[in-house]
C-alpha positions as a LaTeX table, in Angstrom:
\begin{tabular}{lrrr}
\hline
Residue & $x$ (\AA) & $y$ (\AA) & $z$ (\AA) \\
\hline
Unk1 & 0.00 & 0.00 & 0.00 \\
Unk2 & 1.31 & 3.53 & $-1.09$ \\
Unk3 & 2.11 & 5.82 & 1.56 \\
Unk4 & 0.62 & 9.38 & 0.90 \\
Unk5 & 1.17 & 11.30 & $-1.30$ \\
Unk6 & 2.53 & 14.16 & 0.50 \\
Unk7 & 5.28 & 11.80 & 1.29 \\
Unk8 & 5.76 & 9.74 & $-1.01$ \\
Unk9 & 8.36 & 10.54 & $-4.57$ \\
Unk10 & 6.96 & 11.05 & $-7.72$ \\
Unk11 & 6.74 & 7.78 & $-9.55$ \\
Unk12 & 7.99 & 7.95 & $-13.39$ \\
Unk13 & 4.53 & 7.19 & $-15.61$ \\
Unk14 & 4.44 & 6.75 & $-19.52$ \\
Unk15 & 1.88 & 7.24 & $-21.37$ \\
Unk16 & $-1.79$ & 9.09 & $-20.12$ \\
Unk17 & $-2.71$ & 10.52 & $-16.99$ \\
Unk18 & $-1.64$ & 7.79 & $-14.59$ \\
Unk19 & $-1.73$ & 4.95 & $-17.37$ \\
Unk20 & 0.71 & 3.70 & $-19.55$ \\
Unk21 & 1.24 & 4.86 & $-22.88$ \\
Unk22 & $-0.13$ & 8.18 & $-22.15$ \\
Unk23 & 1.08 & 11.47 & $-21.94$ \\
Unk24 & 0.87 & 11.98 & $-17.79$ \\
Unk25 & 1.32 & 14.97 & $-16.21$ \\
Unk26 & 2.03 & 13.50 & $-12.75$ \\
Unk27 & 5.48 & 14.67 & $-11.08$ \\
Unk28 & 7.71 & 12.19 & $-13.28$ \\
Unk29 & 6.17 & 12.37 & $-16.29$ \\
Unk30 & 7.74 & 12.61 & $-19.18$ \\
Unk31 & 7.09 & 15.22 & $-22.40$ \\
Unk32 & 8.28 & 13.04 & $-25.85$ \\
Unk33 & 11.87 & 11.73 & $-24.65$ \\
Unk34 & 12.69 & 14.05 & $-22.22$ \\
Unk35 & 12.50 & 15.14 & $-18.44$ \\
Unk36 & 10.28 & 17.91 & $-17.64$ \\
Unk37 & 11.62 & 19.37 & $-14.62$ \\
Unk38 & 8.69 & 21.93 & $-13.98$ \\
Unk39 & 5.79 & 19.17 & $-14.46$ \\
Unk40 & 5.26 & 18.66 & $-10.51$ \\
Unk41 & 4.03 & 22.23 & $-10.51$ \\
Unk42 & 1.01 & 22.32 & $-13.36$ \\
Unk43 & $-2.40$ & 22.22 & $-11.87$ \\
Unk44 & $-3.44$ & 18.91 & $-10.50$ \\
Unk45 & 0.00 & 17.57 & $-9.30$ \\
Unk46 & 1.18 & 17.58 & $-5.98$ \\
Unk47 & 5.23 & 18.15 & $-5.08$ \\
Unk48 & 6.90 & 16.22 & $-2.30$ \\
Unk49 & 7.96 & 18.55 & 0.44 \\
Unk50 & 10.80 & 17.55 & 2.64 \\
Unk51 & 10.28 & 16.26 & 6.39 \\
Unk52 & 11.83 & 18.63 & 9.17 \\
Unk53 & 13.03 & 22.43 & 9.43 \\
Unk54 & 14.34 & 23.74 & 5.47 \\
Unk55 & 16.38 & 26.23 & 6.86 \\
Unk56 & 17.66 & 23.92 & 9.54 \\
Unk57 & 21.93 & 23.03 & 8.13 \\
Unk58 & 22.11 & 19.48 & 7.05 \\
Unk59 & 23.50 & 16.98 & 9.24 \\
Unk60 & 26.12 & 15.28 & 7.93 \\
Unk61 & 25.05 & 11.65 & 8.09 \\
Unk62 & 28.49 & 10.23 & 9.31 \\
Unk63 & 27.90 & 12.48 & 12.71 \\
Unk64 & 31.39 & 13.98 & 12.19 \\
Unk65 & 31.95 & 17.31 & 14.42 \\
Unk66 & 32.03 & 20.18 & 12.36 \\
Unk67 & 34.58 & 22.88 & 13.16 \\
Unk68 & 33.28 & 25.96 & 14.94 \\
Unk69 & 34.47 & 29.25 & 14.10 \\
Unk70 & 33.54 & 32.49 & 16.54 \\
Unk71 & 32.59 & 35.40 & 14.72 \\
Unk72 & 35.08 & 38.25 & 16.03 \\
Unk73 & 33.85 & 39.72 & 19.16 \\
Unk74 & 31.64 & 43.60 & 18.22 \\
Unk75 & 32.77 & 46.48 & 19.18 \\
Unk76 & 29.75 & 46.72 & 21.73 \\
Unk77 & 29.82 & 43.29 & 22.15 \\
Unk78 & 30.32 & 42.27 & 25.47 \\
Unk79 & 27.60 & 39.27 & 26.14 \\
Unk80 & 28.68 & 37.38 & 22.97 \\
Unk81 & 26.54 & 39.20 & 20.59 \\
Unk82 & 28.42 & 41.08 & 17.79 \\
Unk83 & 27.08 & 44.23 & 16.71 \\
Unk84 & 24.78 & 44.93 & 19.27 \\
Unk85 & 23.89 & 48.23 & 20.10 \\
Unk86 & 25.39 & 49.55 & 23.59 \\
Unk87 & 23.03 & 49.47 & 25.92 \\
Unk88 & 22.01 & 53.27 & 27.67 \\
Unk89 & 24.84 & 54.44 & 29.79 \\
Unk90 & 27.31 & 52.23 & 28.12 \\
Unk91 & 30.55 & 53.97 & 27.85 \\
Unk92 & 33.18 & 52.04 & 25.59 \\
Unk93 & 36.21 & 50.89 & 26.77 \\
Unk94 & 39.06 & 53.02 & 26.63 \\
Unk95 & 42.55 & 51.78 & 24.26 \\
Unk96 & 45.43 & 50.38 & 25.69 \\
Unk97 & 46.88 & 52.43 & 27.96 \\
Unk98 & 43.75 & 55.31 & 28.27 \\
Unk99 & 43.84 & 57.89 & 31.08 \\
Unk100 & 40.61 & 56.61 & 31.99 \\
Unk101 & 41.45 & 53.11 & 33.37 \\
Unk102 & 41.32 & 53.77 & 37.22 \\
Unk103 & 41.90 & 50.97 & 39.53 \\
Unk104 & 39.28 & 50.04 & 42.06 \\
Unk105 & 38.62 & 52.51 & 44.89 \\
Unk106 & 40.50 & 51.85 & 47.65 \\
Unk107 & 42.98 & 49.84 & 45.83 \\
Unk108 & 44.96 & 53.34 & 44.58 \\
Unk109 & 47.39 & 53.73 & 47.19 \\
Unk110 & 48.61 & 50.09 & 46.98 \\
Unk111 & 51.34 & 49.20 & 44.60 \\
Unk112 & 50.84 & 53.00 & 42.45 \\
Unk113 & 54.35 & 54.50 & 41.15 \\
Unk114 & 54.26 & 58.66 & 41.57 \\
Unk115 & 56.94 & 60.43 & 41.32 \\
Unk116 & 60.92 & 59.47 & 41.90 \\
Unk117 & 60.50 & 56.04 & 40.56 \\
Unk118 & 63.63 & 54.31 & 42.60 \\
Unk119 & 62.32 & 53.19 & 45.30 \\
Unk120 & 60.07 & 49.99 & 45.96 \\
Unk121 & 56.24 & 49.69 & 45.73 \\
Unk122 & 54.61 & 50.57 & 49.37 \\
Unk123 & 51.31 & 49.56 & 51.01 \\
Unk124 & 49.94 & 52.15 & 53.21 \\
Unk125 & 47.54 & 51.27 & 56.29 \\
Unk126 & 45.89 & 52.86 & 59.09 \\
Unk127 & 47.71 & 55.15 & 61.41 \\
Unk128 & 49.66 & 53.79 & 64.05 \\
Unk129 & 49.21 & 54.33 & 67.86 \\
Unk130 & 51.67 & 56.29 & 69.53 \\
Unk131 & 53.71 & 53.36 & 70.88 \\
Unk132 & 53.79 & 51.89 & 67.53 \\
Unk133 & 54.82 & 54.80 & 65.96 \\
Unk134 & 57.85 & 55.70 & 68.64 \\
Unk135 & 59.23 & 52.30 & 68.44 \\
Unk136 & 58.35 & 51.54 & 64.57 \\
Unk137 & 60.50 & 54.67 & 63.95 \\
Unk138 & 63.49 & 53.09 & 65.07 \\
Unk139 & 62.82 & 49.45 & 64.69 \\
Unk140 & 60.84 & 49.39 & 61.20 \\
Unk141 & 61.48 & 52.58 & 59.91 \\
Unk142 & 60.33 & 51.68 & 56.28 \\
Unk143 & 57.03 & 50.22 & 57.25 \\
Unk144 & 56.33 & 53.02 & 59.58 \\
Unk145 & 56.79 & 55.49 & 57.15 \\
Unk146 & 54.33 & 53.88 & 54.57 \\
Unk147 & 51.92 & 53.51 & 57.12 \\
Unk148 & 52.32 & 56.99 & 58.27 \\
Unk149 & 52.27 & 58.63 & 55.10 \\
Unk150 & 48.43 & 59.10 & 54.02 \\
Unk151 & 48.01 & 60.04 & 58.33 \\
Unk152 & 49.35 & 63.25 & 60.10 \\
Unk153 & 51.00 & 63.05 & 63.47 \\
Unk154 & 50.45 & 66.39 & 65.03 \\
Unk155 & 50.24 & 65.60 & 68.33 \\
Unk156 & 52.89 & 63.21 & 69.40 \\
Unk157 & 55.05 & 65.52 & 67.01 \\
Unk158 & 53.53 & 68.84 & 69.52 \\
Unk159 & 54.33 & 66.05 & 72.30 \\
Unk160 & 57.10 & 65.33 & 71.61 \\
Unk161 & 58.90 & 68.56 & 70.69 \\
Unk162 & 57.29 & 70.04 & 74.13 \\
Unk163 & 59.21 & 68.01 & 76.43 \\
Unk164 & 62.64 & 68.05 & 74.28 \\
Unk165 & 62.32 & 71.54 & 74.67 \\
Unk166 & 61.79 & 71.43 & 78.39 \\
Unk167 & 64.48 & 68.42 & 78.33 \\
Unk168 & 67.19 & 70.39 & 76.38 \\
Unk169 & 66.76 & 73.58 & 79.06 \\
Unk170 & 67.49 & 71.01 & 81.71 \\
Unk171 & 70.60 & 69.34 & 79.88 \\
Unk172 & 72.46 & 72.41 & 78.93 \\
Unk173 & 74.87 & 73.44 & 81.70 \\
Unk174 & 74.83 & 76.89 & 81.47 \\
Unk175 & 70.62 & 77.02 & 81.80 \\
Unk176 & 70.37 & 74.35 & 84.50 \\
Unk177 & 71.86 & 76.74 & 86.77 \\
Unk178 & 69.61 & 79.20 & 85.48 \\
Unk179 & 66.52 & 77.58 & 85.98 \\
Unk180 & 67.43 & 75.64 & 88.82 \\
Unk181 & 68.82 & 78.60 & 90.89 \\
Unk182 & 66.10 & 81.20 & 90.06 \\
Unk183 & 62.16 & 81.52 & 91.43 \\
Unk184 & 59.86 & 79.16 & 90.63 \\
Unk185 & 57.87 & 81.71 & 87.98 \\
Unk186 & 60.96 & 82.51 & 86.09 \\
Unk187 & 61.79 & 78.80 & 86.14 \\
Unk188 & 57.81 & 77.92 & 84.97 \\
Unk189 & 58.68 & 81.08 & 82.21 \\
Unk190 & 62.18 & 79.58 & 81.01 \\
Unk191 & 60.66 & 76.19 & 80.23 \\
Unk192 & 57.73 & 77.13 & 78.60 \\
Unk193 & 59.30 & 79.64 & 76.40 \\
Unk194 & 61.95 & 76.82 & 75.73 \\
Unk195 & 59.16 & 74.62 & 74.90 \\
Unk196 & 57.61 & 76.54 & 72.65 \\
Unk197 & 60.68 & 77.90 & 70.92 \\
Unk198 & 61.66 & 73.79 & 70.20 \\
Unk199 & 58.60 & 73.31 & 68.62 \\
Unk200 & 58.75 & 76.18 & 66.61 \\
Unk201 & 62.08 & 75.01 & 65.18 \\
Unk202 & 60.93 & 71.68 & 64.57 \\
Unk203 & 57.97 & 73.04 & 62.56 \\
Unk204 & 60.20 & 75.21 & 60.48 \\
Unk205 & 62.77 & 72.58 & 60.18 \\
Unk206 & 59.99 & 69.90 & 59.07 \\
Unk207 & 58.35 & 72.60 & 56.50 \\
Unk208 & 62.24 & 73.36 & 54.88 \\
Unk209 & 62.16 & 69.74 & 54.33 \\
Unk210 & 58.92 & 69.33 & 52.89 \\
Unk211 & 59.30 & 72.41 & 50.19 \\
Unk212 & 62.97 & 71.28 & 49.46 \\
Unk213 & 61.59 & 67.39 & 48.50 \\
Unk214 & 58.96 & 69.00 & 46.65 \\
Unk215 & 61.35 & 70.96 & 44.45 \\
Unk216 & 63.29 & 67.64 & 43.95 \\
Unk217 & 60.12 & 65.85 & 42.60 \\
Unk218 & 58.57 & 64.73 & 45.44 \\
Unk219 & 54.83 & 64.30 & 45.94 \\
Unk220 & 54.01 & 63.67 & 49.56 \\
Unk221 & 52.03 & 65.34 & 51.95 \\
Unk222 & 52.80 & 68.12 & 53.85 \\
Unk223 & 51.17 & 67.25 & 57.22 \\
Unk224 & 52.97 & 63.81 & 57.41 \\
Unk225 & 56.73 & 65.24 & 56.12 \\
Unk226 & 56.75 & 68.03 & 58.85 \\
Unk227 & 55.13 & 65.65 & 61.70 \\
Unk228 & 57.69 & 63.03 & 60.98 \\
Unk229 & 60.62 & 65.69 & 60.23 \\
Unk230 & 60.12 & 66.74 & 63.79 \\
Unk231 & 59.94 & 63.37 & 65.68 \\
Unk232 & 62.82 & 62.12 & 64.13 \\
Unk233 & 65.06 & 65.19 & 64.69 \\
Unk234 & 63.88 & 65.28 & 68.68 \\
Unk235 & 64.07 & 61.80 & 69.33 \\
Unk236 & 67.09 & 60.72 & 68.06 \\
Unk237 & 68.77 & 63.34 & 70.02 \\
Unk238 & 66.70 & 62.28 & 73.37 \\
Unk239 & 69.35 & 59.71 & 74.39 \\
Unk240 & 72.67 & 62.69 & 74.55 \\
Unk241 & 70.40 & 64.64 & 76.29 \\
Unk242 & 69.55 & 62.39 & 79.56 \\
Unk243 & 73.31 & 61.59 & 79.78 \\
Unk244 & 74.20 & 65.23 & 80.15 \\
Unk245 & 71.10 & 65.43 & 83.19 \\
Unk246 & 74.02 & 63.20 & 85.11 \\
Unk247 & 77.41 & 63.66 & 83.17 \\
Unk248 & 79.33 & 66.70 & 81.58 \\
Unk249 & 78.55 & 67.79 & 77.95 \\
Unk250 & 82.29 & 67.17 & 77.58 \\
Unk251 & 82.72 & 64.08 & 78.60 \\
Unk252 & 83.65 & 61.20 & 75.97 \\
Unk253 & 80.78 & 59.38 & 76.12 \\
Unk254 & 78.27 & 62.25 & 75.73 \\
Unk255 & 80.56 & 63.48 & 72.71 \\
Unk256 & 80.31 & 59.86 & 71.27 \\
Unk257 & 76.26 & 59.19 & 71.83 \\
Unk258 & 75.70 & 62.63 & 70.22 \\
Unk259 & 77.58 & 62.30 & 66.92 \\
Unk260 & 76.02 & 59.10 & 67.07 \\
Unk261 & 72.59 & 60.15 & 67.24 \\
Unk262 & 72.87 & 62.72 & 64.50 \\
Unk263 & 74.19 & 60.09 & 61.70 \\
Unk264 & 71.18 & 58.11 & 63.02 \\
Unk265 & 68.93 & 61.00 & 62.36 \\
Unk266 & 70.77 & 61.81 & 59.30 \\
Unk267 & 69.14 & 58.31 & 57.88 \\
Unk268 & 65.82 & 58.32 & 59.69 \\
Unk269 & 65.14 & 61.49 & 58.10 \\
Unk270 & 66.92 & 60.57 & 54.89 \\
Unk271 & 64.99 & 57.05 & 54.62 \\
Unk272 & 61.88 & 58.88 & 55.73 \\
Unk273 & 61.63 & 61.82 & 52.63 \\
Unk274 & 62.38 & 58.64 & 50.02 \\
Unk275 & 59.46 & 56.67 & 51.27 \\
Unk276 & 56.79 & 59.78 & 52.04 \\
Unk277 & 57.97 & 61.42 & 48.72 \\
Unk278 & 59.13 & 58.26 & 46.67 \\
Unk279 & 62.48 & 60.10 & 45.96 \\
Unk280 & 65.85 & 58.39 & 45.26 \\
Unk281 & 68.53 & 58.34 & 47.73 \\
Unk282 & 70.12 & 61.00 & 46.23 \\
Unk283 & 67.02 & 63.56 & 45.96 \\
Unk284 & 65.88 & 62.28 & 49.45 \\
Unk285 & 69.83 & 63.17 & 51.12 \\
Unk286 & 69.49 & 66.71 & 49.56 \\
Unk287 & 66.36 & 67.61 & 50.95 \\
Unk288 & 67.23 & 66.20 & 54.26 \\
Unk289 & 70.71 & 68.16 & 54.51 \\
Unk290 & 69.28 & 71.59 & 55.39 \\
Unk291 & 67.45 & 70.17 & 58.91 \\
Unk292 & 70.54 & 68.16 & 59.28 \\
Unk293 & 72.53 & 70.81 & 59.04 \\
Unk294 & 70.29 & 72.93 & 60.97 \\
Unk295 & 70.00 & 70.15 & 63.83 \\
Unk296 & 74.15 & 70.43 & 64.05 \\
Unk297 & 75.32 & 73.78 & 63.99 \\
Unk298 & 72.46 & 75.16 & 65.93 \\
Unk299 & 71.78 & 72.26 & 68.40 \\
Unk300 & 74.58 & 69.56 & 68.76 \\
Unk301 & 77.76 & 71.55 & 68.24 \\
Unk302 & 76.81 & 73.95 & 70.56 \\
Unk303 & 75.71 & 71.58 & 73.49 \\
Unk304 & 78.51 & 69.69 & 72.84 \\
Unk305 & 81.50 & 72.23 & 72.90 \\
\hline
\end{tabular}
């Protein structure tokens, strides 16, 4: 039995109209001799459609996997579509090497190159207690001073500079006597104008630094260069001062601890201008060798001799 005719091929007659020895019309007829390609679509024949999807790509019937090629990605194309429009608010990406890649907020300060180029990547933090930052200056000055440098230090720097001031009055010879032999409101008068006059200097010292590093190339912060500046140049001379409370300022040892001191401050303050300002050694020396000098002629020699 013959399947329908829908599905079925057209089957070859000769002759008439389904008959043989006519002149048929059906889909394989014939006209004389010869193959009439068009005679499946004259009135009263039917063509054979093929099963399935047309546009659907024919399988290959050995099931071998054909090679898949990506079309290049669009230039808006960032789900896998090519040439798709940019959705609203889509901004393009920027070439290679824009000004308008910006690293994730909070992740600027990190491993970010600015100005002298020399000296190794830093990770800043958050500011240190005042312990920390008194022993970190002298233990792990490098990691202190990357900490420190996003954070002022105002008042252990006031703190500080206050009581070397008041300390230095009290380990000078010549103004012990003073203050020790006179009334107690000229005493309370010579300490706090001592004070005040020590913090003062530090605070010009610390800015002489800051504008000198910034001439070099330098890019760090004012309030952190002057804080620092003025802790290291007190505290490093701390030590020469107690030993002249109880020995003379001639003595050997005191002559010794305070030459000492000052070639310690002279890389404290040196390391601390490279990190704070990312300066070479060379750029971070220079601006370091006006307080340096400062701290000697006007300070150590003098107390010394």
């Amino acid at each position: 039995m013959d399947g329908p005719e829908y599905f079925t091929s057209a089957h070859p007659t000769v002759g008439g109209l389904g008959g043989p020895g006519g002149h048929g019309s059906g889909p394989g007829a014939t006209v004389g001799d010869g193959y009439d390609p068009y005679a499946a679509d004259r009135p009263g024949n039917t063509r054979a459609f093929p099963l399935g999807d047309p546009y659907e790509p024919q399988r290959d019937p050995y099931h071998r996997q054909q090679p898949y090629y990506a079309p290049p990605p669009g230039p808006y194309d960032d789900d896998g579509g090519y040439g798709q429009q940019p959705p609203y608010g889509h901004q393009p990406p920027p070439p290679y090497g824009g000004q308008d890649q910006h690293p994730p907020y909070g992740q600027d300060n990190v491993t970010t190159y600015r100005a002298g180029g020399q000296s190794a990547p830093h990770v800043s933090g958050p500011r240190p207690q005042w312990r920390e930052l008194f022993v970190g200056i002298f233990r792990t000055p490098t990691a202190i001073f990357d900490r420190t440098r996003d954070h002022q230090v105002w008042l252990p720097a006031l703190t500080v500079s206050l009581l070397y001031g008041v300390l230095a009055v009290l380990g000078i010879g010549l103004t012990h006597d003073d203050i020790v032999n006179s009334t107690f409101s000229v005493a309370l008068t010579g300490l706090f104008a001592a004070a005040v006059g020590f913090t003062v200097a530090g605070a010009v010292f610390g800015a002489v630094t800051y504008a000198l590093a910034r001439q070099l190339g330098g890019d760090g912060p004012w309030k952190s260069t002057v804080g620092l500046a003025a802790l290291i140049g007190w505290l490093t001379d701390a030590p020469r001062l107690l030993l002249d409370l109880v020995l003379p300022s001639g003595s050997a040892v005191v002559q010794a601890v305070g030459w000492a001191t000052w070639l310690l401050c002279a890389y404290l303050l040196t390391g601390m201008v490279r990190r704070v300002h990312d300066l070479p050694w060379g750029k971070a020396a220079g601006a370091a060798a006006v307080q340096l000098v400062a701290l000697l002629v006007l300070i150590k020699l003098p107390t010394l001799g």
